[in-house]
DRENPA-3360 file (N, C-alpha, C; in nm, 2 decimals, always signed):
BEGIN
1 = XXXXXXXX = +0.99/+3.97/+3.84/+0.92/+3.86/+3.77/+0.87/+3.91/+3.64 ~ +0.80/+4.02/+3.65/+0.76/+4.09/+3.48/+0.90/+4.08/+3.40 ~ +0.96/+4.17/+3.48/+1.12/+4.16/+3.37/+1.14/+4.07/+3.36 ~ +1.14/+3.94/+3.40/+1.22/+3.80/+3.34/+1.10/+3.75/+3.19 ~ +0.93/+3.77/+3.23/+0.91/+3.69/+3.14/+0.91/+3.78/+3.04 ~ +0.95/+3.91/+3.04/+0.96/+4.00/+2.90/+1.04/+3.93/+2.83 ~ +1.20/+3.90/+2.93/+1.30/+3.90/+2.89/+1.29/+3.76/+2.78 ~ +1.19/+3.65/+2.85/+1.20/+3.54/+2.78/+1.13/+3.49/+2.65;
9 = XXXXXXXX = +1.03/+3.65/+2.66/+0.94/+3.66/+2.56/+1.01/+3.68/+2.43 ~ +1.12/+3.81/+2.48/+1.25/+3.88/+2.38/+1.29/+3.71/+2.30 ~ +1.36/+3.62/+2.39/+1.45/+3.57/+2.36/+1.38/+3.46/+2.28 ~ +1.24/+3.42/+2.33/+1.17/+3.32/+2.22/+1.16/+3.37/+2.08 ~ +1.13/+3.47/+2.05/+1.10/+3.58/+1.92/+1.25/+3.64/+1.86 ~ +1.34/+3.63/+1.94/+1.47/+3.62/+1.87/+1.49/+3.49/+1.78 ~ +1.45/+3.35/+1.91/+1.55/+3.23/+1.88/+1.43/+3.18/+1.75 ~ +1.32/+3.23/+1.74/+1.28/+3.23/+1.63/+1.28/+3.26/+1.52;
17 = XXXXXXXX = +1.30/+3.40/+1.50/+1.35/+3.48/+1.39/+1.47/+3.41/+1.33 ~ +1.58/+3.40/+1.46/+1.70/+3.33/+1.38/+1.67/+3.21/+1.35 ~ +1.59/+3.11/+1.35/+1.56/+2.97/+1.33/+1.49/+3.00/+1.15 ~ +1.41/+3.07/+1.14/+1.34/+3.10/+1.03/+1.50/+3.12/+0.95 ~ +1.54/+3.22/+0.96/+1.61/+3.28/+0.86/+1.74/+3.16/+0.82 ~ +1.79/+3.10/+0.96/+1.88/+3.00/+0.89/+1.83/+2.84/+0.82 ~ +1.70/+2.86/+0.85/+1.63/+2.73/+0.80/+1.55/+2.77/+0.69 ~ +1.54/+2.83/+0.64/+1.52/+2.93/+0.49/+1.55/+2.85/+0.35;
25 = XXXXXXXX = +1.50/+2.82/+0.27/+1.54/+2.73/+0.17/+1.63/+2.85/+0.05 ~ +1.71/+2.80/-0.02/+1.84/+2.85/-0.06/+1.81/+2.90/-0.22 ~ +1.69/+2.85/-0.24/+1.62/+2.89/-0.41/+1.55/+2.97/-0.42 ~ +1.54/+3.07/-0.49/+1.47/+3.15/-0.56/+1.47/+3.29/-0.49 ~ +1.40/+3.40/-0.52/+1.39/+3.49/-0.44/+1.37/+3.51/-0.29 ~ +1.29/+3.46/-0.27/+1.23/+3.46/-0.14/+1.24/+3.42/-0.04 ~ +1.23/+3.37/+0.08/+1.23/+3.34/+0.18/+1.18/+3.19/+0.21 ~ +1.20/+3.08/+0.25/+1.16/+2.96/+0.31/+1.14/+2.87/+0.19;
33 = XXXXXXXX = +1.09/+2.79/+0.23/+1.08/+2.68/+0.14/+0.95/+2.71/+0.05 ~ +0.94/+2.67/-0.05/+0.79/+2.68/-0.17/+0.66/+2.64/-0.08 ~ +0.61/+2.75/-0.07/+0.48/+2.70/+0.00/+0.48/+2.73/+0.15 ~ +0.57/+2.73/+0.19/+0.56/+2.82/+0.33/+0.52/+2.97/+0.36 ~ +0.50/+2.96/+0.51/+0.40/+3.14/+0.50/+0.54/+3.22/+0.48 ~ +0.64/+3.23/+0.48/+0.75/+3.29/+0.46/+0.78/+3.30/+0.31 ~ +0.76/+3.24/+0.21/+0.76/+3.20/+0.13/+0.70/+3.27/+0.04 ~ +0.55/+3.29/+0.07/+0.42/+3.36/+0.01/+0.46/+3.49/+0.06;
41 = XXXXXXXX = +0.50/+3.54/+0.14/+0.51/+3.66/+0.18/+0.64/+3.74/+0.13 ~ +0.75/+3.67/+0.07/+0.84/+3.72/+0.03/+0.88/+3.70/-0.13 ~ +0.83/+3.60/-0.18/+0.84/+3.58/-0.28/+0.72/+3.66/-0.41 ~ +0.82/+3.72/-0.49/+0.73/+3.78/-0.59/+0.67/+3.71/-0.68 ~ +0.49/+3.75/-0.72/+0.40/+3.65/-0.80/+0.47/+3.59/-0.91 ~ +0.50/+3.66/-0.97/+0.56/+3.60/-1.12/+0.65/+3.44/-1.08 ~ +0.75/+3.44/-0.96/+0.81/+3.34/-0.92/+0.73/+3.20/-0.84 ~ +0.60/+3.30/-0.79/+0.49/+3.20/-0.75/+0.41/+3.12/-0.85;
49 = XXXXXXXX = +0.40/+3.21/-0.94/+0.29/+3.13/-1.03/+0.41/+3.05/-1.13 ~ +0.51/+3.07/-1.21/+0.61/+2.99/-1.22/+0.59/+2.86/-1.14 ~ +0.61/+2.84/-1.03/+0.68/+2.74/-0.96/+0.54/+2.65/-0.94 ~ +0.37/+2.68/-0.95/+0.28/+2.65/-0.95/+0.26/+2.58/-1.08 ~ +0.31/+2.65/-1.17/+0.33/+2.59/-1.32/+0.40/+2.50/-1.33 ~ +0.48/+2.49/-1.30/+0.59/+2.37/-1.29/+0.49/+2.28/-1.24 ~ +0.45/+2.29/-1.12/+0.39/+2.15/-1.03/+0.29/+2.10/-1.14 ~ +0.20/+2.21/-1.18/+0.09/+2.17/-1.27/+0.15/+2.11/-1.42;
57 = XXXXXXXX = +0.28/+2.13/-1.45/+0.31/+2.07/-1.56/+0.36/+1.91/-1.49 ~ +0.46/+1.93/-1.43/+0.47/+1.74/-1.38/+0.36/+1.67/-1.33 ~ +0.21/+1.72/-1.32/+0.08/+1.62/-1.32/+0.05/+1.61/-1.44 ~ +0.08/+1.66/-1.55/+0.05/+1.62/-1.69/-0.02/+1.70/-1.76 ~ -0.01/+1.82/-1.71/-0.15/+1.98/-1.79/-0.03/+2.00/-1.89 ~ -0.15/+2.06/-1.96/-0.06/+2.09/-2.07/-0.08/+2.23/-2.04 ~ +0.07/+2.33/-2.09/+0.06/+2.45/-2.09/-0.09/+2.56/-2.20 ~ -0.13/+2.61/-2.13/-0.17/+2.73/-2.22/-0.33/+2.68/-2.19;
65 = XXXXXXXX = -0.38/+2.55/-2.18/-0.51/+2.46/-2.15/-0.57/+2.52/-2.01 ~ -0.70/+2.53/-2.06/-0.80/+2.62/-1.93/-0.78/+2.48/-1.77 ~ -0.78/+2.38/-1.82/-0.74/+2.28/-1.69/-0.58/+2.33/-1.63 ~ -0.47/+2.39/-1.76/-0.38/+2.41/-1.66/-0.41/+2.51/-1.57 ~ -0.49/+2.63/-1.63/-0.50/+2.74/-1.55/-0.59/+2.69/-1.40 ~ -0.65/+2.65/-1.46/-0.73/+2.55/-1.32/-0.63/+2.49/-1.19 ~ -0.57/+2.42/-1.26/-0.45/+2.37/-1.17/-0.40/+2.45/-1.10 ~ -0.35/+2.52/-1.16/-0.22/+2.67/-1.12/-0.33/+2.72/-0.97;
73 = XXXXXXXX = -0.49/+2.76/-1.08/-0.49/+2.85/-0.91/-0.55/+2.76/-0.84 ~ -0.57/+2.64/-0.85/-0.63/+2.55/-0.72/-0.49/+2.50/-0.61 ~ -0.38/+2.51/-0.73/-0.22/+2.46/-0.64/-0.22/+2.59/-0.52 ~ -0.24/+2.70/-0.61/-0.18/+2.85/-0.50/-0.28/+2.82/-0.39 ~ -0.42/+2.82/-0.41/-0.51/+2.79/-0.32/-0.51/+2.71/-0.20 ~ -0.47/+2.63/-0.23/-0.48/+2.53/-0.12/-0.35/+2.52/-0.05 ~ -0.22/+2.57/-0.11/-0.12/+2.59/-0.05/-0.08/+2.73/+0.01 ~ -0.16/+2.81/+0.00/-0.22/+2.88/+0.08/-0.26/+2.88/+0.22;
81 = XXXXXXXX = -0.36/+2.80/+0.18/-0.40/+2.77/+0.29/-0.34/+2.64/+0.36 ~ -0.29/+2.55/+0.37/-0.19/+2.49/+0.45/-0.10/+2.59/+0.51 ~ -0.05/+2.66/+0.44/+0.05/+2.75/+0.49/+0.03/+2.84/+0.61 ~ -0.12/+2.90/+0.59/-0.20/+2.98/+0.68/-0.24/+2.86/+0.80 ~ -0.25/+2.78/+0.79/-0.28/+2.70/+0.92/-0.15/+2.65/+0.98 ~ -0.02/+2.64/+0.94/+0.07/+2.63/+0.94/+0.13/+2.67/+1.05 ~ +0.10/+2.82/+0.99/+0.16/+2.97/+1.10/+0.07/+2.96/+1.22 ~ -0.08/+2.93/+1.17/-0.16/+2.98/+1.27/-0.14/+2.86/+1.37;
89 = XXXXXXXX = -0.14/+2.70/+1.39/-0.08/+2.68/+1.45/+0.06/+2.67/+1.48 ~ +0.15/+2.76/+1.45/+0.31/+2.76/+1.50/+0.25/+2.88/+1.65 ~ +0.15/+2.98/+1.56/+0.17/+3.09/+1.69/+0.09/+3.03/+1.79 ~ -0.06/+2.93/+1.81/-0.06/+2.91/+1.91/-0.01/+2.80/+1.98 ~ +0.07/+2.70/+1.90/+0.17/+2.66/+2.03/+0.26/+2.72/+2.11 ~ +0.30/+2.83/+2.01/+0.39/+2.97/+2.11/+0.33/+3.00/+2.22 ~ +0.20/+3.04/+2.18/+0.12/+3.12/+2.28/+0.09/+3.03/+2.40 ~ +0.08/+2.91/+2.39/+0.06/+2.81/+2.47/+0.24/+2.77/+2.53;
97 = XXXXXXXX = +0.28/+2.82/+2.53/+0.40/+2.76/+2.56/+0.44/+2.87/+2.67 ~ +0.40/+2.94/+2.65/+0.44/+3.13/+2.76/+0.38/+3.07/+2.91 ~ +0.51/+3.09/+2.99/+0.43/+3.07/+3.12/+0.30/+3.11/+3.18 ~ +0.26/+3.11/+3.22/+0.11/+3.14/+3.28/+0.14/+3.17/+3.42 ~ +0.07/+3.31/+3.46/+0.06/+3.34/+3.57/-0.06/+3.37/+3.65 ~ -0.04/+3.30/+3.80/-0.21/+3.31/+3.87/-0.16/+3.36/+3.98 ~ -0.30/+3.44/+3.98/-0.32/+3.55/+4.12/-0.39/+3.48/+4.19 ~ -0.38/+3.46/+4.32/-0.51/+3.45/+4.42/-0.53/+3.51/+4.53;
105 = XXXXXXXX = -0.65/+3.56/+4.55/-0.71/+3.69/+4.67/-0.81/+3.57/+4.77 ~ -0.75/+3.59/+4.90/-0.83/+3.50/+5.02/-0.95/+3.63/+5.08 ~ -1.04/+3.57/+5.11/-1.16/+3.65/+5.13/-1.23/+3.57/+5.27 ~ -1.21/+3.59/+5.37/-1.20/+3.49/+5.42/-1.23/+3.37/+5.45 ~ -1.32/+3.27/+5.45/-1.25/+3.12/+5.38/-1.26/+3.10/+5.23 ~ -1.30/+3.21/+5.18/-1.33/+3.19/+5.01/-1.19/+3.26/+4.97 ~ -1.15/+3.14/+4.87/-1.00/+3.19/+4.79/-1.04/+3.18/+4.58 ~ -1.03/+3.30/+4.56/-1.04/+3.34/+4.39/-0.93/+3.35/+4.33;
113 = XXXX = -0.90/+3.23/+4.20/-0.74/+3.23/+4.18/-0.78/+3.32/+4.02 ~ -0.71/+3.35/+3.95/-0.75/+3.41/+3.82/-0.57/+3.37/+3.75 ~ -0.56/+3.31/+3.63/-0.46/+3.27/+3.60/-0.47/+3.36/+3.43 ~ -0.34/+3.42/+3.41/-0.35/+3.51/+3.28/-0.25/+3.44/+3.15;
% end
């Protein structure tokens, strides 16, 4: 029973990995799409703040203006953090998705189940 759910633990975190890397967006240095936690973690700043710049230029900032700089780091910020809640709930629907297993001990008419 242990060795199966290891086994299925392996194979979720495999079929993952391979899901990430073939669903990976195909531009720039880095990993995943713009703004994904894959994304922020592989991609180097200079390509980050670039591509922040860009965004902040098609709302109408003008380059080199203390509002663009404003933009730029309110864009990274908050796409940041989407991204961090992103992952955080990807892992616990994972985590919620893992079979669950319960013990129970009879005592005699009293039964204690404990579920892990």
């Amino acid at each position: 029973m242990q060795g199966e759910i290891t086994m299925r633990k392996r194979n979720i975190f495999a079929a993952a990995g391979a899901a990430t890397i073939l669903l990976s967006g195909c531009s720039g240095s880095g990993l995943g799409m713009p703004g994904s936690p894959a994304w922020f973690a592989t991609t180097p700043q200079a390509e980050q703040a670039t591509y922040f710049r860009n965004r902040c230029v098609s709302y109408g900032f003008e380059p080199g203006t203390p509002a663009m700089a404003q933009c730029i780091q309110n864009e990274s910020i908050s796409s940041r953090g989407r991204a961090s809640a992103r992952a955080n709930a990807a892992f616990t629907n994972m985590q919620n998705s893992q079979p669950k297993t319960t013990t129970c001990n009879r005592f005699g008419n009293t039964m204690n189940c404990t579920t892990y």
